[in-house]
Every structure is written in C-alpha cells, then in structure tokens.
C-alpha positions in Angstrom: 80.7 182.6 61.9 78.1 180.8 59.1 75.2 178.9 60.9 77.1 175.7 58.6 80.4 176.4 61.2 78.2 176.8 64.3 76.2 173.5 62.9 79.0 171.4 63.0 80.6 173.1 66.5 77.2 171.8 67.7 77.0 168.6 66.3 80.7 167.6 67.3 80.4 169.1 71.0 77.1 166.6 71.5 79.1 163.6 69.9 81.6 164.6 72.5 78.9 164.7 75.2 78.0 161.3 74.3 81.1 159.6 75.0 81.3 161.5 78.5 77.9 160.1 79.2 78.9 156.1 78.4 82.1 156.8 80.0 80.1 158.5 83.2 78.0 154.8 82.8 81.5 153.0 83.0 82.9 154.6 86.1 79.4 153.9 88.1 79.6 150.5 87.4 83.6 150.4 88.4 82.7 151.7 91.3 79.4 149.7 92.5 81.1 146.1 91.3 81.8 143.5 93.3 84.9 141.7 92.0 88.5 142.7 91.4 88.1 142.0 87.8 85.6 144.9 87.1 86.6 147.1 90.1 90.9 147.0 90.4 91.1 145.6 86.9 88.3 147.7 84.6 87.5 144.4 82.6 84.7 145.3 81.0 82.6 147.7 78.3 79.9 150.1 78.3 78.3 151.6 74.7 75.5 153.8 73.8 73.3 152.3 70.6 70.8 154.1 68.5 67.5 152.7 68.2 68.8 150.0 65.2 71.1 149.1 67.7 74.3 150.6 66.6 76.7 151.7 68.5 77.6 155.2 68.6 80.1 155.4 71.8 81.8 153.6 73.8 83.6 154.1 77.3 87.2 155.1 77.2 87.9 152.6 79.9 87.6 148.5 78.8 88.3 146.2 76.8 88.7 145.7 73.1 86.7 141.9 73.5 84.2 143.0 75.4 83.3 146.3 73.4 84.0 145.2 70.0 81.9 141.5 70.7 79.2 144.3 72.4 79.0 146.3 69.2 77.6 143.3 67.4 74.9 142.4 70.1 72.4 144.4 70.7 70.3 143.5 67.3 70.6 139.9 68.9 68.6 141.3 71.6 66.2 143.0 69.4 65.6 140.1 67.5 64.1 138.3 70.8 62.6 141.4 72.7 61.5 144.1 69.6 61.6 147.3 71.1 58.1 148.0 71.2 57.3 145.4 74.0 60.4 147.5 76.4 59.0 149.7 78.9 61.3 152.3 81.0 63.2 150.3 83.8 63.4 147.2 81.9 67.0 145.8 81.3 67.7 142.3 79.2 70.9 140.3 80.1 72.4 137.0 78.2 76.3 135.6 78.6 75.5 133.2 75.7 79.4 132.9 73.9 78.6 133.1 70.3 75.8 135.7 70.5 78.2 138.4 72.8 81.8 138.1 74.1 82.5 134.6 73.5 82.4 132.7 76.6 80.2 132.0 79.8 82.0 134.3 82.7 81.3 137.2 80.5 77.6 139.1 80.9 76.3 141.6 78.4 73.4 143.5 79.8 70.9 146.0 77.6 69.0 148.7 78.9 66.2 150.8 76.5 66.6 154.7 77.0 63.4 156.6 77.0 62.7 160.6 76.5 59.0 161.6 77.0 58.1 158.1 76.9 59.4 157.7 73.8 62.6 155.0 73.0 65.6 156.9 71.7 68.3 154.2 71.8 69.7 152.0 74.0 72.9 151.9 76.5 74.6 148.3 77.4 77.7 147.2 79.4 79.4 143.4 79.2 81.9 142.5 82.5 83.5 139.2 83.4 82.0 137.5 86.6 84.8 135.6 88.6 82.4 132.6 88.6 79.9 130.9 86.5 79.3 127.4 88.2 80.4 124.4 86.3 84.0 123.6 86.0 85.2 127.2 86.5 86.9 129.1 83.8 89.7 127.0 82.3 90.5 125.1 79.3 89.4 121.8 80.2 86.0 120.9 79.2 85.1 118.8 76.4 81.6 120.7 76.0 80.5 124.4 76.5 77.6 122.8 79.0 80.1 121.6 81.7 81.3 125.1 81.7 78.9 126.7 83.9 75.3 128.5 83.7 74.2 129.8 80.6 71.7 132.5 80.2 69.6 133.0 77.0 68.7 136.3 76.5 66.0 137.6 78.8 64.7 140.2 81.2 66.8 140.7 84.4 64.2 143.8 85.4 60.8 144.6 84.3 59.7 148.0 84.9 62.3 148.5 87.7 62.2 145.1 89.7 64.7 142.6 89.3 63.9 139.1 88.1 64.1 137.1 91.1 64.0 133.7 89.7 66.9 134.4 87.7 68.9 135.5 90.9 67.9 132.9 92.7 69.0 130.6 90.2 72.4 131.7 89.7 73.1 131.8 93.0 72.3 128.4 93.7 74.9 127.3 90.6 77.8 129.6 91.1 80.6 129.6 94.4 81.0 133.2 94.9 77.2 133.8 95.1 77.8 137.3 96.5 80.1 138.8 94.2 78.7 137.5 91.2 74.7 138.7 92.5 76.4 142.1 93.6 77.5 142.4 90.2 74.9 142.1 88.1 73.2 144.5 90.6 75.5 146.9 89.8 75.1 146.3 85.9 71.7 146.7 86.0 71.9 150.1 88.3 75.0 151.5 86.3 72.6 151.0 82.4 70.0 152.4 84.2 72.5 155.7 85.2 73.6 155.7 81.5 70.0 155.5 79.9 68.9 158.4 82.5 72.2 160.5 81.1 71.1 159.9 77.7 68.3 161.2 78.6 69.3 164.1 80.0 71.4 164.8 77.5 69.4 164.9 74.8 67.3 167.7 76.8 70.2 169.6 77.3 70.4 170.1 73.4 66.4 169.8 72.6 66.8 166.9 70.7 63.7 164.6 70.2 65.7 161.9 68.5 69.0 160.5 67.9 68.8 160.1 64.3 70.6 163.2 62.9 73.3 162.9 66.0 74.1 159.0 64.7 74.2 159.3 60.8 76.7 162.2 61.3 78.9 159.8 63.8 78.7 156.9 61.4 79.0 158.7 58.3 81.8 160.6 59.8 83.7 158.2 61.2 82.7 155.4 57.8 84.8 157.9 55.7 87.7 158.7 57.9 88.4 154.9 58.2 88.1 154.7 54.8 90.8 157.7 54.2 93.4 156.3 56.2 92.5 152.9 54.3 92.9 154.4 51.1 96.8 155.5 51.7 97.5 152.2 51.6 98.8 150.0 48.7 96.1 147.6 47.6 97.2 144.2 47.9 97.1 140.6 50.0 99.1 140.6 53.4 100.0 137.2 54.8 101.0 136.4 58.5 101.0 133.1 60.8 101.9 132.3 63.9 102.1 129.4 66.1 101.5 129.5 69.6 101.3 126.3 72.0 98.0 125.1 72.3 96.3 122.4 74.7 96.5 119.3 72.9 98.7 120.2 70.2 100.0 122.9 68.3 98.0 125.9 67.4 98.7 127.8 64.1 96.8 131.0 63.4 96.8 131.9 59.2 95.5 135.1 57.9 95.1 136.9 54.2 94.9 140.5 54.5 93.7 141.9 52.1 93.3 145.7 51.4 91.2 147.6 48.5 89.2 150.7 48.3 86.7 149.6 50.0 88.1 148.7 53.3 90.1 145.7 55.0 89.0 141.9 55.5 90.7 139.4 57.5 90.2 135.6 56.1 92.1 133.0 58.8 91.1 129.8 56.1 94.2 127.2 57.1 94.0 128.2 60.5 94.0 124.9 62.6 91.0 123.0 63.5 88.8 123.2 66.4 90.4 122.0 70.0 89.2 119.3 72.1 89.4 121.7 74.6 88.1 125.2 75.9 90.6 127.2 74.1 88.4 127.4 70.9 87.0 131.0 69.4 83.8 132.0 68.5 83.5 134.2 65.4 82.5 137.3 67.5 85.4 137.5 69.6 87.7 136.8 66.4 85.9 139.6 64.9 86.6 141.7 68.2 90.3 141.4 68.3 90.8 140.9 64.7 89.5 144.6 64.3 91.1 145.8 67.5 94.1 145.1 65.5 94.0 146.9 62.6 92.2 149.6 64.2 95.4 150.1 66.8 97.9 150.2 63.7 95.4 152.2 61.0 93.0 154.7 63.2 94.0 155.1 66.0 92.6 158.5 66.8 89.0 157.9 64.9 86.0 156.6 67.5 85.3 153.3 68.1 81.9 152.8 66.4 79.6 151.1 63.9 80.5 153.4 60.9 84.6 152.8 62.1 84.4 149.2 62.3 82.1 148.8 59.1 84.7 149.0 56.4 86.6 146.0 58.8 85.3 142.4 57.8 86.4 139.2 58.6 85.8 135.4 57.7 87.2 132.1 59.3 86.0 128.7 58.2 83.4 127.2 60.2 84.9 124.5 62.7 88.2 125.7 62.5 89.7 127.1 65.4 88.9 130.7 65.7 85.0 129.8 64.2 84.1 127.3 66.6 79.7 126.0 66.7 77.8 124.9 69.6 78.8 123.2 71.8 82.5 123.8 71.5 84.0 124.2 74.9 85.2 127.9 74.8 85.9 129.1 78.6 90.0 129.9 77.8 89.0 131.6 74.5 91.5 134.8 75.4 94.3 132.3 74.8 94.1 132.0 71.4 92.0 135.0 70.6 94.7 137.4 72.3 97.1 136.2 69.8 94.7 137.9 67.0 96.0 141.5 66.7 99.7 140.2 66.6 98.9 138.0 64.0 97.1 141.0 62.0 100.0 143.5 62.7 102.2 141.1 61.0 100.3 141.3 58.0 100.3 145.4 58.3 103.8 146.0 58.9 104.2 144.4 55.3 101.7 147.6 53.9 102.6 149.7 56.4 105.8 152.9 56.1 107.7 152.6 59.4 106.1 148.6 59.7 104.5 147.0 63.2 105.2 146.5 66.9 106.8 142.9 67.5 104.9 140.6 69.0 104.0 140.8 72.8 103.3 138.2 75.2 100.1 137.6 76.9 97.8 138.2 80.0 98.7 135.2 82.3 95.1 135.0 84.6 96.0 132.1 87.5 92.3 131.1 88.7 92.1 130.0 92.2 90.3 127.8 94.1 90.4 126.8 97.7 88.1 125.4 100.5 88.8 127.3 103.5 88.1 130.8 104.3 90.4 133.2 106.7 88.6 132.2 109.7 89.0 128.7 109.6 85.6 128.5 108.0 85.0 125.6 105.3 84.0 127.5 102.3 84.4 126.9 98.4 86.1 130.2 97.4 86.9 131.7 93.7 90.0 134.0 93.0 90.6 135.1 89.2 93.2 138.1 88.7 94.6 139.3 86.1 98.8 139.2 85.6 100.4 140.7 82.3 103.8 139.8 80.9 105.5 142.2 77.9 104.6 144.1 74.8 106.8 143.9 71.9 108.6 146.5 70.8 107.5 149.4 68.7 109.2 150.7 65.3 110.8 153.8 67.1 110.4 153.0 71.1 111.2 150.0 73.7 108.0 147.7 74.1 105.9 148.4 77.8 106.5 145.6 80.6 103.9 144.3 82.8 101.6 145.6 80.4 98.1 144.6 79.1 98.0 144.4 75.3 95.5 143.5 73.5 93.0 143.2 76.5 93.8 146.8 78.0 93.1 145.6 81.5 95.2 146.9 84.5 96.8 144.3 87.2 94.7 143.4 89.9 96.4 145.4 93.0 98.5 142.7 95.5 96.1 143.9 98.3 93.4 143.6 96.3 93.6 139.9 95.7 94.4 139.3 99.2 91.8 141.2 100.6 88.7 138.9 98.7 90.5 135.5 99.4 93.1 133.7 101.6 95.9 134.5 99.5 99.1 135.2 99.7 101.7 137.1 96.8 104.9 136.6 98.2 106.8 137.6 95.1 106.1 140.2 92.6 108.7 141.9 90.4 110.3 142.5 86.6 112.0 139.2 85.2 115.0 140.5 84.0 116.0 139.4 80.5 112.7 138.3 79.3 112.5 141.4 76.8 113.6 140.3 73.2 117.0 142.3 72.4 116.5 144.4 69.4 117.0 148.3 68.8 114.3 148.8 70.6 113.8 146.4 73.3 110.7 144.2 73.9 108.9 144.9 77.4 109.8 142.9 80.3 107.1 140.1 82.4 107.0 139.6 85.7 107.6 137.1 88.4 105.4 135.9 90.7 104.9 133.5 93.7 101.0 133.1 95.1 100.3 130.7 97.9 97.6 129.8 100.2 96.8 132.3 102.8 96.0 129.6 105.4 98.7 126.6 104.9 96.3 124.6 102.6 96.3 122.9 99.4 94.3 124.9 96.4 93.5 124.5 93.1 94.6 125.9 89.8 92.9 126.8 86.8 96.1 127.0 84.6 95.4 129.4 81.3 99.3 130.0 80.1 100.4 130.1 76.7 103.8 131.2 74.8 106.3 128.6 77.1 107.2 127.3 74.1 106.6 129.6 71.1 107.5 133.1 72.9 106.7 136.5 71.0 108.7 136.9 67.8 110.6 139.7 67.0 110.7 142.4 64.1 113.1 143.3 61.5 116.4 141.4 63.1 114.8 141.8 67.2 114.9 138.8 68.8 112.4 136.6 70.1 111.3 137.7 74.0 111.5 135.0 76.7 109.1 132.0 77.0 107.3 131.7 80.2 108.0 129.1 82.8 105.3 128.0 85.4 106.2 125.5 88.5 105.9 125.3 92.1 108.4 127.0 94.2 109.4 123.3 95.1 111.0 122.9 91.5 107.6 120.4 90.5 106.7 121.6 87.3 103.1 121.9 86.5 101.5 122.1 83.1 100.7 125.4 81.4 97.0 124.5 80.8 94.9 122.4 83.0 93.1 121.7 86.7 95.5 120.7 88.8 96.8 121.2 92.9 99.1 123.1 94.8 100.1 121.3 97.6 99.6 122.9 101.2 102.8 124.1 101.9 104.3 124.6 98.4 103.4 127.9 96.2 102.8 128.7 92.9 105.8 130.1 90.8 104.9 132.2 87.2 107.7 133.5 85.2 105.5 135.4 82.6 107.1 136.0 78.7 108.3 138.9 77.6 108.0 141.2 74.4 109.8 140.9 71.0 112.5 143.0 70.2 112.4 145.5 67.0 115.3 145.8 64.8 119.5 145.0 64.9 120.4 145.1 68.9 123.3 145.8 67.4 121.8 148.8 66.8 120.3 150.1 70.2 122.1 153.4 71.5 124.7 152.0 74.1 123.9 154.2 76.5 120.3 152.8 77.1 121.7 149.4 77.2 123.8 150.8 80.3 121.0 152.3 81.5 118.9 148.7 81.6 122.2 146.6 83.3 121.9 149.9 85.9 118.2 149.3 86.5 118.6 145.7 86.2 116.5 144.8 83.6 119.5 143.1 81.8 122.3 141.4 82.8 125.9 142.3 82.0 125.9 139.2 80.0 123.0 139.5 78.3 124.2 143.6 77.5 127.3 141.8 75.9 126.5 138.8 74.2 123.3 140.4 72.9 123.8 143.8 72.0 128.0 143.9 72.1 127.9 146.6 74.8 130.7 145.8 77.8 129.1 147.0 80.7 131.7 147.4 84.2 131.4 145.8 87.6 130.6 149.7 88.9 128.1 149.9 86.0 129.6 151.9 83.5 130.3 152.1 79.6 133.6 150.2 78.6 133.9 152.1 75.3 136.7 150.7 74.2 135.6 147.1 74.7 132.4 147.7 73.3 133.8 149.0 70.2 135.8 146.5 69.7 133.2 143.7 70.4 130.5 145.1 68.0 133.2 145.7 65.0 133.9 142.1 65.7 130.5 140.4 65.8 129.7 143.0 62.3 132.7 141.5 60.8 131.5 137.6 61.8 128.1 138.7 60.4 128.7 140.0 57.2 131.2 137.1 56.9 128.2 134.3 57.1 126.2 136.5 55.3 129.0 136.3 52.5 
C-alpha cells in the first residue's frame, strides 16, 4: 500500500475518532442532567471546534436547532473572551437568543481544550433548561425581557471553580432551582470530559495541532456538498406555507435558488414580526433552514463548517423569521419547525423522485402547578416533549409519533410523572390523522394529562397546525389538524397561559402527516392492514382510498374494484 493510501486511512480513522469523542461528550452529559428534556428526551448538542472556532463534529445524538445555531457561536465567544486570556478549566456560558439557539431556556456552554498547555480547539454543548424565571416558556410576552434571565456571555468556571455569583443568581430567578443548577453542573463537567478526550486523542495519534486534521474535514466535506449540489439543475425554487400563528396568520415565503456555487434560502415576503413570542431570530432560521436541505441533498456527508458553507440564507430584518432585540421569542420552535417543510417544497421541484409531504409538529404542553406530592406548597415546572406525524416520503408511509425536524424522543410517561404531580391518563395513536395518499402520512397521538393531586394548574399552550394541518404531495391529502380542549368538552386556545381546572384534564389530539401521491394508488393490502391495526377506519379505507374492507377485517375484492373503477371514472369525468 503507497504511504498516500495509508495517509488518508489515517486521516479518515482520526476524523472518525473525533466524532466518537463529541459523541462520548454527549452521552456524559445525558447521563449527569437533571431534567427530562436533556436526560429521557436528548434535547440538546455537543461539537468539537478548531481553534478559529469551527466546527469539525458534532454528536450523533441532538438536535438540528441546537447544533446548527451552535456551529455559528463559538466566534461570538471569541470575540468577548480571545483565546489567549482562557486557561485549562475555564468554561464560558451565555443563553442570549440571537447570539446561539434563539431563545432564553436554551444554554450554550464553551470549554477551551489544552495539550501541553497549549490551546488546540475548543468543545461546546447547548441544552434546553425546563425554566428560565420570567413568564416561563410560552408565546405570550410582548418583550424578550419578561421572558426570563438572560445571560451575556461570561465565565461559569475559572480554572476549575464555578462562578458562584452566577449560580446564586439564577437560582434565585428560576422555579425549579435544582434541576436547572444540576444542569448546568453537568454541562460544565460533560465539556470538561470532551476537552480531556480531545486531548487524549490527539496523543493517541502524536498530533501537536488540529490544523492539518480540520482543513482535510472542511475541505472534504466543502466539496462533497458541493458535488451533490452540482447534480442539480440551476434555477429558482419557490414554496409557502401558512401555518396558524398567534395573532394572525403566519405565512412563510422562500426563493431557492441553486447555482454552482451552492444553495441560498431568501424568505423576503415572509410575514412580519409577531406581537408575540413566536418570532425567529436569524440563527435558528439559519439552523433549520439548512437542516432542511441538508436532510434532502447530503444526507450521509458530516455535519460541519465546510458542509454547511456552500448553505446561505437571508430574511429581511423585522420580518418574522429575522426578528431584533427585544422581540419576544420564547415559542420560536413554532414557526421555525415549519422551516425544513417549507424548504423541501422548494426541493421536490429540483429534485428526481421529489420531497416528503409535510409533517406535523412537536406539541410541548408546559406545566405549572403549586403543590407538590406531599401536600407541600411549591411552584413546580413540567416541560415534555409530545410529537404528532411526519409526512409521507416519495416511496414509504410517513413515521407517527415521530420527531421531525427537532429529532428529539418523547419524554417516557413515567418519566414525567416521576419529576412532578402529574398524571397521563391517556396515551395512544389517533387513528385517521395520517393524510391518505400512496404512501400514507404518519399518525399523532392522543393524550390526556391531569394534576396528580386534584388541583387546578397552568398551561403554557405552544400548538400550531389546528387550522392549517400538513399538506400533502403529488395528489396525498392533507393530514389531520390538531384539536386541544379539556376532557370536559371546554375548549382552550392553541397558544396562550391559561388554567386547567382542578378536577378537569387536559385533552391534545396532535396532527398528523401529509399523504404522498393518488390514495387511489396505495396497494390495497396495506390499506387492510391499517383498518386491521386500527390506524384507519373502514370508512376512511373506503371513502379515501376505495378499498371495502369487511366487518371480520378482510379484503372485499369485488367491491373494491368496483368502487375505485367508479371514483376513476367520476375523476377523469371532472377532469374532462
């Protein structure tokens, strides 16, 4: 074998060893955290960063907001702390929204990385805390400073001891003083386990620098995003959507435009700023936006400063998804989840074999009560984490109960109920909330929380697509809106503070996926197979996809013939 083969074996087995090491970084923090969110749910990032502050890795578990809006820090941090003032054991932290992952509740936290007493780069992680003081995370605020603590960037250790004063401050603003305090103890230790892997690492292989190691990965992984770029036809992609909003309305507009030379993303027409805390800042549109056409174009290539390079993107200042200080921004997931969608829409134009329909949303009910299991009076936080459908995909059935774009599992049932007085009494598939179609969109749930201890709570409502659910693709049909009430029949709105009654319980219907193509279409077998599992009702099988399903569950062959002849004959009739 040449010394050129043996080079490159080399090179690729230590950019391989450097994702293990960040993903190593990951799993400590996962399993020091505190809350659900980080520990049951995996809602957050970790990334290792050369010396410029570029990211070279990240974790395999987390979330596309938290890494991508990460990727873009860390020279934010530079700017305030240059690295030659670090010393070994210090670690910086900031949650400011328009400098990391967009609003208050989410933490970014940068530790420097030293070999020999030398800096070699830098390792930092970003994690959503269930509580930042102030209002609590929903959409309400008219200002980002009624929304909770915010933390400029500083130092939250020096040379291996925590900053007190900042502890003690936070945990006289915040409710759940413990959890929040645990975690960012267990940020802190978790950078400090990646930066000693680093480390390590770099021993392991005699390297004295990281230089060589990241030009290759950016280089590399620059021109392979680039390749898969340059299959496509050059051109401008449009796509909008319009999804419900607080006070009105919310239409998203994008231009996609592809050349040689990569892929931007312009969202000018895209609705003014909200009165309330649903608005973007350009970071996290950036984050999803290129989550997006990541998922669709390069898949398989790294997540890194070179892959996301030839990815720009541009929204107007003061619109919506481009929003300046001090825009309330807590419920910025609600319109910046809607992002990738909106940018596969364009794709499947440019794209041979087109785009997944559009899927429904994360539904996260935030909780808030005043008495403890024991009878004890105490202000308690509960944020989880409840998924509805995907949309279908061009040659498969959309996933239900599934994550997408945040990536982020479902907090567990006895999870929840073990860190407050809760109780889930319901928790199953909604059947027929997947859009018909060829391939079927994913199913949501339904769910049913209530108070633990017979007493009234509050609720942080964040729902979205009740009344503009997930469209579908090429002839699929739209998936099911959501539907949110009390189990009394008292509806409730979709965004807001408001009460649950003692005695009365929550009631979430969650949206379901888009559908993909003619239903008309979809092998009749499978739609037996969904009536059997009951993920579709015999009515629905007929009226929607002209398959006559039998009391005992079988195929009526005849009478499904007949029925989709028919309904062909009626279309190409009005089509006439």
């Amino acid at each position: 074998m040449k010394k050129k083969d043996t080079s490159r074996i080399r090179v690729q087995v230590m950019w391989n060893r450097l994702i293990s090491v960040v993903e190593e970084q990951a799993q400590t923090l996962i399993r020091a955290a505190f809350s659900t969110t980080v520990r049951e749910a995996g809602d957050l990032s970790a990334g290792v960063f050369d010396v410029k502050g570029r990211m070279l890795a990240q974790a395999v578990t987390g979330t596309p907001g938290h890494v991508n809006s990460m990727a873009a820090s860390v020279h934010h941090f530079l700017k305030v702390f240059p690295a030659h003032t670090m010393s070994e054991g210090d670690s910086f932290i900031t949650n400011d929204p328009w400098l990391t992952s967009g609003h208050l509740h989410d933490f970014t936290v940068v530790t420097p990385s030293f070999l020999d007493g030398k800096l070699v780069g830098f390792v930092a992680e970003t994690i959503h805390v269930v509580d930042v003081g102030g209002r609590g995370m929903g959409p309400d605020a008219r200002q980002v400073y009624e929304e909770g603590i915010y933390i400029p960037i500083m130092r939250i250790a020096e040379k291996g001891r925590m900053n007190e004063d900042l502890l003690r401050i936070l945990r006289s603003n915040v409710r759940e003083a413990v959890q929040v305090e645990g975690d960012l103890f267990s940020m802190v230790a978790s950078c400090d386990d990646g930066a000693r892997r680093l480390a390590q690492m770099m021993r392991e292989f005699d390297m004295t620098s990281l230089d060589d190691l990241a030009e290759h990965i950016i280089e590399s992984s620059h021109a392979a995003t680039l390749a898969e770029i340059r299959k496509l036809k050059p051109g401008v992609y449009r796509n909008s959507m319009t999804c419900d909003g607080y006070d009105g309305e919310v239409t998203i507009v994008a231009a996609l435009t592809i050349t040689k030379n990569g892929i931007h993303v312009d969202y000018t027409g895209s609705s003014p700023m909200s009165r309330f805390g649903i608005n973007v800042v350009a970071n996290y549109t950036a984050a999803y936006t290129c989550f997006g056409v990541k998922c669709m174009l390069t898949p398989d290539i790294p997540n890194n400063f070179g892959s996301m390079l030839p990815i720009t993107v541009s929204a107007p200042e003061g619109c919506i998804l481009n929003v300046q200080r001090p825009a309330p921004v807590a419920a910025r997931h609600i319109v910046g989840h809607m992002l990738p969608d909106v940018v596969l829409g364009c794709l499947h134009q440019a794209v041979k074999g087109g785009a997944p329909a559009e899927g429904s949303m994360m539904w996260n009910p935030q909780l808030r009560g005043s008495r403890w299991f024991d009878g004890e009076t105490r202000v308690w936080e509960s944020f989880m984490f409840k998924n509805g459908g995907t949309g279908a995909r061009p040659q498969s059935d959309g996933m239900s109960v599934t994550a997408f774009p945040a990536g982020v599992k479902l907090v567990p049932v006895e999870a929840a109920e073990a860190v407050s007085p809760l109780t889930i009494w319901r928790k199953e598939f909604r059947p027929n909330s997947g859009g018909a179609g060829k391939f079927r969109g994913g199913l949501g749930q339904i769910l049913e929380i209530g108070s633990a201890v017979g007493e009234a709570m509050n609720i942080q409502a964040m729902f979205d697509r009740v009344h503009h659910p997930a469209r579908g693709r090429d002839g699929g049909h739209s998936g099911a809106g959501g539907l949110v009430q009390l189990v009394s029949g008292k509806p409730i709105k979709p965004k807001g503070f408001q009460e649950i009654p003692a005695g009365d319980r929550l009631h979430l219907e969650l949206p379901g996926g888009g559908g993909f193509g003619n239903p008309f279409e979809r092998d009749p077998a499978r739609v037996v197979s969904d009536v059997v599992n009951q993920l579709i009702s015999r009515e629905t099988a007929r009226r929607d996809y002209g398959v006559v399903v039998t009391a005992s569950g079988k195929l009526d062959e005849k009478a499904t013939a007949s029925l989709r002849s028919s309904k062909g004959k009626l279309k190409r009739k009005r089509a006439g």
